[in-house]
RODO-2510 file (C-alpha; in nm, 4 decimals, decimal comma):
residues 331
     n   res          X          Y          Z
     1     x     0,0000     0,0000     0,0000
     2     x     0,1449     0,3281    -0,0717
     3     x     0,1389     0,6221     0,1731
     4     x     0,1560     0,9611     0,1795
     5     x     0,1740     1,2588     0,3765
     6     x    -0,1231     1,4687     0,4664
     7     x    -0,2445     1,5882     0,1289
     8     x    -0,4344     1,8927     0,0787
     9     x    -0,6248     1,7885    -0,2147
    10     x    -1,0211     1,8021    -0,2535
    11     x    -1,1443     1,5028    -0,3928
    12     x    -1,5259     1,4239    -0,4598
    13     x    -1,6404     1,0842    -0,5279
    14     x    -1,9718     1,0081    -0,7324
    15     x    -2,0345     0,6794    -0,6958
    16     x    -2,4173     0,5191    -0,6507
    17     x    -2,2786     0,1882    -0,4918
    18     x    -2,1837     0,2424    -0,1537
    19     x    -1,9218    -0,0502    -0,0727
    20     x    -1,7354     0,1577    -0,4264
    21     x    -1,7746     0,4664    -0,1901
    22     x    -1,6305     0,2885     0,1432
    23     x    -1,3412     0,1219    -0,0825
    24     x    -1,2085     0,4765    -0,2119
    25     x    -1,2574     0,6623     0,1041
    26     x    -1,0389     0,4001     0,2910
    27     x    -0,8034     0,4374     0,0318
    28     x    -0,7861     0,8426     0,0375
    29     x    -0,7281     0,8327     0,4057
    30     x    -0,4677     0,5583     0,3719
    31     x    -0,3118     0,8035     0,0931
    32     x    -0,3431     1,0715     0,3750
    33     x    -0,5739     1,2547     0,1953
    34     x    -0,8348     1,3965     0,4097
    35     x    -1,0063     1,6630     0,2510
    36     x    -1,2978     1,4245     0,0425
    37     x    -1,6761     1,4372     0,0251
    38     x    -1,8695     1,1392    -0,1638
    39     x    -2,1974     1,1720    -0,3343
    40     x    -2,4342     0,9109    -0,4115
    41     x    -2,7119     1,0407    -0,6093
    42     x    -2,5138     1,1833    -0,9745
    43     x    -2,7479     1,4474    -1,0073
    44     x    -2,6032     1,6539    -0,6757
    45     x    -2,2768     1,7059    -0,8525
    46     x    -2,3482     1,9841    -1,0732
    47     x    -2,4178     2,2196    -0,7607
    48     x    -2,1911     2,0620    -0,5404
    49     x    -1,8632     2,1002    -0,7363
    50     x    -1,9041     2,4871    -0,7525
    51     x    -1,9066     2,4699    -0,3968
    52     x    -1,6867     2,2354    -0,2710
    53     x    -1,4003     2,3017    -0,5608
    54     x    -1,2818     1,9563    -0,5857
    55     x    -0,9039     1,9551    -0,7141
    56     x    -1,0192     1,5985    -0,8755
    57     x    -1,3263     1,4220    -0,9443
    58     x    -1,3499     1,0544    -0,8779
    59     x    -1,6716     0,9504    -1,1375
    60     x    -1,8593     0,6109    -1,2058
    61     x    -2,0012     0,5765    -1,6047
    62     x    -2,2889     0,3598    -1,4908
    63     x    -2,5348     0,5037    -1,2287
    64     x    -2,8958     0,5683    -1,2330
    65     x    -3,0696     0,8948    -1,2780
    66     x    -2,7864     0,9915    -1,4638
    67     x    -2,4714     0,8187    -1,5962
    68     x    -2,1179     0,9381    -1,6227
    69     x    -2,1624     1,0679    -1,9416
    70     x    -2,4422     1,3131    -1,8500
    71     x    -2,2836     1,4019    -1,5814
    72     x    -1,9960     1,4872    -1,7803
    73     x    -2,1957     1,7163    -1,9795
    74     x    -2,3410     1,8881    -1,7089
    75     x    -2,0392     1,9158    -1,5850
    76     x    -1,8867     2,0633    -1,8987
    77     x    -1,9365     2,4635    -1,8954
    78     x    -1,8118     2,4777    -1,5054
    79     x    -1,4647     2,2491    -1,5780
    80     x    -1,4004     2,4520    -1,9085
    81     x    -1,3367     2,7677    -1,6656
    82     x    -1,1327     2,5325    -1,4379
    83     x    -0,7442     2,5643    -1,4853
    84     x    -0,6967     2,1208    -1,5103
    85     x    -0,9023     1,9627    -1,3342
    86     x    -0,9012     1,6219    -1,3837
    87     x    -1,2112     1,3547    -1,4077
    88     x    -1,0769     0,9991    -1,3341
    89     x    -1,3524     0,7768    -1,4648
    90     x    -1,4472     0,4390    -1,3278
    91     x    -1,5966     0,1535    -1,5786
    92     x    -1,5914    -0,1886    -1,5902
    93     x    -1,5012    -0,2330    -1,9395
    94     x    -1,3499     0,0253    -2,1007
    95     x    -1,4151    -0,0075    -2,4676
    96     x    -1,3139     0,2315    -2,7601
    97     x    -1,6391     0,4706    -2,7826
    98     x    -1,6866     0,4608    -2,3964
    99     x    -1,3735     0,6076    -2,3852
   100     x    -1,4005     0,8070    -2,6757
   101     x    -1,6821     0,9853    -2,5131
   102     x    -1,5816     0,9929    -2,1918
   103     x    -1,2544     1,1879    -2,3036
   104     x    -1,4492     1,4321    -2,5247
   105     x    -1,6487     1,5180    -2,2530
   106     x    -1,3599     1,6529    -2,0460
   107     x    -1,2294     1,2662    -1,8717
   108     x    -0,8366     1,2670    -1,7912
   109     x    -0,7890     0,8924    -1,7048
   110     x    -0,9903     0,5256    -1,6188
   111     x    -1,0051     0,3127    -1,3265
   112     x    -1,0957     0,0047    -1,3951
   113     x    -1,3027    -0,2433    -1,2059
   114     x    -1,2201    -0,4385    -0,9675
   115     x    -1,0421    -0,1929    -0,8649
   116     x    -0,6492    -0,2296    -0,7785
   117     x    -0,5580     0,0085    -0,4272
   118     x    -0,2078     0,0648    -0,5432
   119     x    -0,3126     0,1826    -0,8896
   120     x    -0,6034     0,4170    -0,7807
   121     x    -0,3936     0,6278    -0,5379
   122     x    -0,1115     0,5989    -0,8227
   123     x    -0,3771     0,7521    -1,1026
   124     x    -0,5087     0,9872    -0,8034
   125     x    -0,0888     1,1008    -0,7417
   126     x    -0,0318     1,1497    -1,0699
   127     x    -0,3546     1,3588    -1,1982
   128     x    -0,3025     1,5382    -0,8871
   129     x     0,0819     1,6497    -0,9634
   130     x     0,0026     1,7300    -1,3641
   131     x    -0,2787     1,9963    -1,2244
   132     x    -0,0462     2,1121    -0,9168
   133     x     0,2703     2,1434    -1,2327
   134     x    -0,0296     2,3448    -1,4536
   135     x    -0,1641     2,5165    -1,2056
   136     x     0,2504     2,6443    -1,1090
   137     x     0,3167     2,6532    -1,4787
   138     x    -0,0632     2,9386    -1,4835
   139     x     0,0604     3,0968    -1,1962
   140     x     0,4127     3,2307    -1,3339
   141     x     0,2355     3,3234    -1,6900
   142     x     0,0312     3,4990    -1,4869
   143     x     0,3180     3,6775    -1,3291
   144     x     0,4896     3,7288    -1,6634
   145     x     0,1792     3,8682    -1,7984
   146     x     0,1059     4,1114    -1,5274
   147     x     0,4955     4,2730    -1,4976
   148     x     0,4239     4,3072    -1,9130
   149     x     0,1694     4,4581    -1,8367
   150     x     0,3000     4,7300    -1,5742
   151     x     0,5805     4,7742    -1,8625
   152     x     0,2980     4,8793    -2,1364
   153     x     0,1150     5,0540    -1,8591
   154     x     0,4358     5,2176    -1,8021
   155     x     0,5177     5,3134    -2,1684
   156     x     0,4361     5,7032    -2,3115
   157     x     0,2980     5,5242    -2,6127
   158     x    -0,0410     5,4473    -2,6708
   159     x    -0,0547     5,0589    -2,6834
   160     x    -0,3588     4,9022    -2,8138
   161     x    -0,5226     4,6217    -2,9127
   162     x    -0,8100     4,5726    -3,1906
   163     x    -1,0060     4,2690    -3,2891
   164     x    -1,0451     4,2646    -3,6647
   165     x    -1,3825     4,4061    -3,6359
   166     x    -1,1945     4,7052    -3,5078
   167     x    -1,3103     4,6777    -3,1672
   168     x    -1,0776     4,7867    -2,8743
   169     x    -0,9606     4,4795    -2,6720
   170     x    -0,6773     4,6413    -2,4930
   171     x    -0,5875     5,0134    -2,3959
   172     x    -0,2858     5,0926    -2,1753
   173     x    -0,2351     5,3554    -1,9446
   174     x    -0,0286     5,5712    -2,2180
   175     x    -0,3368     5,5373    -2,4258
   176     x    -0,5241     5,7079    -2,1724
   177     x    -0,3198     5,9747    -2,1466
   178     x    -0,2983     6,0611    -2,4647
   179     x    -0,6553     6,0363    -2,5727
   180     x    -0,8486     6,0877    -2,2520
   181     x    -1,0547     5,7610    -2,2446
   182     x    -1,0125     5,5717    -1,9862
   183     x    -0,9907     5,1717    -2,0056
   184     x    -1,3620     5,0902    -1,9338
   185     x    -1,4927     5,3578    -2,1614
   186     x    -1,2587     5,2603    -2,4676
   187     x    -1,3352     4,9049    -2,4177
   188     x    -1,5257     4,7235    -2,6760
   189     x    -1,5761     5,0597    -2,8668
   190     x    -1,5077     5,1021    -3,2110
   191     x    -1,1551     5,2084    -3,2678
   192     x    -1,1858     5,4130    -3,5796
   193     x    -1,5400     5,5768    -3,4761
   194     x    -1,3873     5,6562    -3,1277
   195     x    -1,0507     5,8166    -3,2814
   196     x    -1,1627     6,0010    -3,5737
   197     x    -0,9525     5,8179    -3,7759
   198     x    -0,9128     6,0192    -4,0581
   199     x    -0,7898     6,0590    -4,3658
   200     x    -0,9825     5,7621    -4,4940
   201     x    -0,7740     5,6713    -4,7545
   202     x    -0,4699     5,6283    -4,4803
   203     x    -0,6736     5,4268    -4,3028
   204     x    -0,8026     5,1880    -4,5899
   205     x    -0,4206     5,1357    -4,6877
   206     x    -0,2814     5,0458    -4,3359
   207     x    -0,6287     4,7955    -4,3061
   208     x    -0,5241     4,5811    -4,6079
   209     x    -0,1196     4,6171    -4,5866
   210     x    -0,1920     4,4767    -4,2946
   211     x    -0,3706     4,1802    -4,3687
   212     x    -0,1580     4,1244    -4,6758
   213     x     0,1936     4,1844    -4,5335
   214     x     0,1730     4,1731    -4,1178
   215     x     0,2357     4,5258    -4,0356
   216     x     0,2302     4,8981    -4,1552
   217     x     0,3111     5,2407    -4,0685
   218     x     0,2507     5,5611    -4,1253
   219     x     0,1129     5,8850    -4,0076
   220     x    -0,2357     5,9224    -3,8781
   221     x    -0,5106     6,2628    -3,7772
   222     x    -0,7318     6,1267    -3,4353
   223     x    -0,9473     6,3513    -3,2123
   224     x    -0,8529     6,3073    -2,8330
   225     x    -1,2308     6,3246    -2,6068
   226     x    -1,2188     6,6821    -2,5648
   227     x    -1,1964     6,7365    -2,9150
   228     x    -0,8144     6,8004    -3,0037
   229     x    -0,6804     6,7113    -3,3441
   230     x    -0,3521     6,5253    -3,2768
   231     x    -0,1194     6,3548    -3,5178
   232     x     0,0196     6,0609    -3,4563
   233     x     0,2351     5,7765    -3,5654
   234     x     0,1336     5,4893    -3,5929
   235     x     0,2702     5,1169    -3,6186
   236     x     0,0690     4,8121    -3,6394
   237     x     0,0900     4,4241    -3,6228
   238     x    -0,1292     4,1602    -3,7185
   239     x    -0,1498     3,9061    -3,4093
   240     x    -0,2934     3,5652    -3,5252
   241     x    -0,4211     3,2463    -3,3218
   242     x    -0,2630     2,9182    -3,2698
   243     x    -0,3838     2,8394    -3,6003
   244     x    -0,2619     3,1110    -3,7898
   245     x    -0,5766     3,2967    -3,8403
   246     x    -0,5765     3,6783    -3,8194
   247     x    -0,7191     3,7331    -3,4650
   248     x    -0,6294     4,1354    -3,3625
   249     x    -0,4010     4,4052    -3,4483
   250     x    -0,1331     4,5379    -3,2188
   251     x    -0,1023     4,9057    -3,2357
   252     x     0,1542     5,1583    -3,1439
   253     x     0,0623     5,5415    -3,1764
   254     x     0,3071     5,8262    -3,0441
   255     x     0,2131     6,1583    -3,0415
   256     x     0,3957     6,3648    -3,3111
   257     x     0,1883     6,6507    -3,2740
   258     x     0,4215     6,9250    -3,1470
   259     x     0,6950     6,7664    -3,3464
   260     x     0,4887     6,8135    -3,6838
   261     x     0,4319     7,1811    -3,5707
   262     x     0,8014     7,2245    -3,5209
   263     x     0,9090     7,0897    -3,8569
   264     x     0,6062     7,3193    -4,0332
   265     x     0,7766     7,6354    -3,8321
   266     x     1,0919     7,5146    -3,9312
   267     x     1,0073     7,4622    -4,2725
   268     x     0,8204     7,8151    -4,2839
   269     x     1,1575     7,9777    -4,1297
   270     x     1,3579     7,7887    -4,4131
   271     x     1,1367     7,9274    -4,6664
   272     x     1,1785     8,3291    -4,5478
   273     x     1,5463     8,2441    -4,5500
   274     x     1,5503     8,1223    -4,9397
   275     x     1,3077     8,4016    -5,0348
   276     x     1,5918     8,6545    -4,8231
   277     x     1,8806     8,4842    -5,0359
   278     x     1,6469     8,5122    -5,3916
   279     x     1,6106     8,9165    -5,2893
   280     x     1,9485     8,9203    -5,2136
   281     x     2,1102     8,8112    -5,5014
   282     x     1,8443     9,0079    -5,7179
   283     x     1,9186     9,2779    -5,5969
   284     x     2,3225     9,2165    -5,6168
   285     x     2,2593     9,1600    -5,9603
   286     x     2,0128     9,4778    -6,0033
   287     x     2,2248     9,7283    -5,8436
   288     x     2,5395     9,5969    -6,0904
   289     x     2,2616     9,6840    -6,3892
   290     x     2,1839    10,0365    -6,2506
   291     x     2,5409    10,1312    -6,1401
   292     x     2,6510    10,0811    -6,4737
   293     x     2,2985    10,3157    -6,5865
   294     x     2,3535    10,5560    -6,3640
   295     x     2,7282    10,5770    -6,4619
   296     x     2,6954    10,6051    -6,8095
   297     x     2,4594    10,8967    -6,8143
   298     x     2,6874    11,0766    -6,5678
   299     x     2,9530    11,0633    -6,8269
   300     x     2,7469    11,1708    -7,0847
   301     x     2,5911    11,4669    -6,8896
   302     x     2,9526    11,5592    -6,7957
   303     x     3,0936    11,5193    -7,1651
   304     x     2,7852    11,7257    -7,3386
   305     x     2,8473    12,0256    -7,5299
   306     x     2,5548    12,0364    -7,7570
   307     x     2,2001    12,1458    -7,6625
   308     x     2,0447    11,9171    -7,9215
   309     x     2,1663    11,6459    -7,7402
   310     x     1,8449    11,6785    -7,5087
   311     x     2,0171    11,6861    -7,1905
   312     x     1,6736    11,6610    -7,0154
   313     x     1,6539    11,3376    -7,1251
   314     x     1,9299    11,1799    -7,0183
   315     x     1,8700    11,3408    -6,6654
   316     x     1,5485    11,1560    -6,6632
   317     x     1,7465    10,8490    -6,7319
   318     x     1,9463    10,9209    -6,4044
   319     x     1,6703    10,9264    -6,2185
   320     x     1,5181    10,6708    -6,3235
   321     x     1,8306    10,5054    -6,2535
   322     x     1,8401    10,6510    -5,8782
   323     x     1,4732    10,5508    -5,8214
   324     x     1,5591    10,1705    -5,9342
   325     x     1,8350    10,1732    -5,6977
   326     x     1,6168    10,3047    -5,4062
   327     x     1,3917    10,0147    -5,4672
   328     x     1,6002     9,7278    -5,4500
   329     x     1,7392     9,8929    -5,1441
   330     x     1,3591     9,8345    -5,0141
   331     x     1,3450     9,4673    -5,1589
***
């Protein structure tokens, strides 16, 4: 007989013949496990096991009112939210569709009558250490998850998740900073009718490079809730499920706002100075034109002797000359 040490372990027993009953609950004590409840009548399990939380159920196929199999299925919405939780069935014959549908409908392993003592609590060990090893195995994904999570939390980026329906699955804390929704509000909403994604043809692009290649990015116009136009850029990443299907789309935005204003005043400033060169050099070149105008009629003025000559006009000339030269000085 093997023995253990005092074992935490819940274990319920349904089981219509009581000498079955009497059998296993010797054994579980002899196991040292101490923590067990039996039921009789099948059709008490679906409200006990909610209740008691067995860490392993102990079932008989063949009972009255209802068999193994129904209460399998009664069974099955409640152990699909269960993290392992294995059903050790117990037939007398355990032939190919018997076990077929015993195993469909959520059975980890058979015990078969009569009934050996040193295999049951060997069957019981083992279920028992595969859910402890999943249950360790849950416990540090959860960990992992929730530290990744502080880190997105954490991140100035807006992080965000979207189902391909476009509905919002995840927003991090930097999303909520930047747009103003919180978590709960942006939840389940529709990402591009929440944003004011805009412009539409952007947004039509980035939808089917995504599909086609994985991943775009690009520059986007969204509306934050109090009704500021931001830009931002924005990188996404198709996410697919364990059989490859497209499932959501990862999504990175940062805030480029103020940097897009900086580059348009910078651009603006770059402009002035180019037009400031252009006037510059025209009027370099302009001023060579009228020095050499303004020159030449000096020296003829100076150099006259005749009055036909019309000295009058080549004053005018002159002027002209001077008044050219006063407005490139403006320019």
């Amino acid at each position: 007989m093997i023995r253990q040490v005092s074992n935490p372990a819940r274990i319920l027993i349904v089981d219509d013949h009581d000498p079955n009953i009497e059998f296993l609950e010797g054994l579980l004590r002899e196991g040292g496990y101490t923590r067990y409840r039996s039921l009789s009548d099948s059709r008490e399990a679906q409200s006990v096991c909610p209740e008691f939380r067995p860490d392993l159920i102990i079932l008989d196929l063949m009972m009255p009112h209802l068999d193994g199999f129904a209460v399998l299925e009664g069974l099955r919405p409640w152990l699909a939210e269960q993290a392992y939780l294995p059903v050790l069935v117990l037939t007398a014959d355990v032939d190919p569709e018997s076990k077929r549908r015993a195993l469909a409908a959520g059975a980890k392993d058979f015990l078969t009558k009569p009934l050996d003592a040193t295999e049951v609590l060997l069957r019981i060990g083992n279920q028992l250490e595969i859910r402890s090893l999943y249950l360790e195995l849950r416990r540090r994904a959860d960990e992992r998850i929730g530290e990744q999570a502080l880190l997105l939390d954490r991140a100035n980026d807006a992080i965000l998740v979207r189902d391909m329906r476009d509905r919002i699955t995840y927003w991090n804390e930097g999303a909520e900073r930047l747009y103003g929704w919180t978590r709960a509000e942006a939840q389940g909403r529709d990402a591009t009718e929440l944003l004011s994604c805009r412009p539409r043809a952007t947004l039509e692009q980035a939808q089917r490079l995504v599909r086609e290649t994985g991943k775009w990015s690009g520059e986007l116009y969204h509306k934050t809730r109090d009704g500021k136009d931001i830009i931002v850029a924005s990188r996404w990443s198709l996410l697919r499920d364990e059989g490859g299907r497209p499932k959501a789309k990862l999504i990175l935005n940062t805030d480029i706002t103020e940097k897009k204003s900086l580059e348009a005043q910078l651009y603006q400033s770059q402009k002035m100075e180019a037009f400031g060169q252009l006037a510059g050099g025209v009027a370099h070149d302009f001023n060579n034109l009228l020095a050499t105008i303004i020159g030449f009629s000096e020296m003829i003025l100076g150099n006259m002797v005749s009055a036909e000559s019309h000295p009058e006009l080549i004053r005018e000339i002159a002027k002209a000359g001077e008044r050219a030269a006063s407005l490139t000085r403006q320019l």
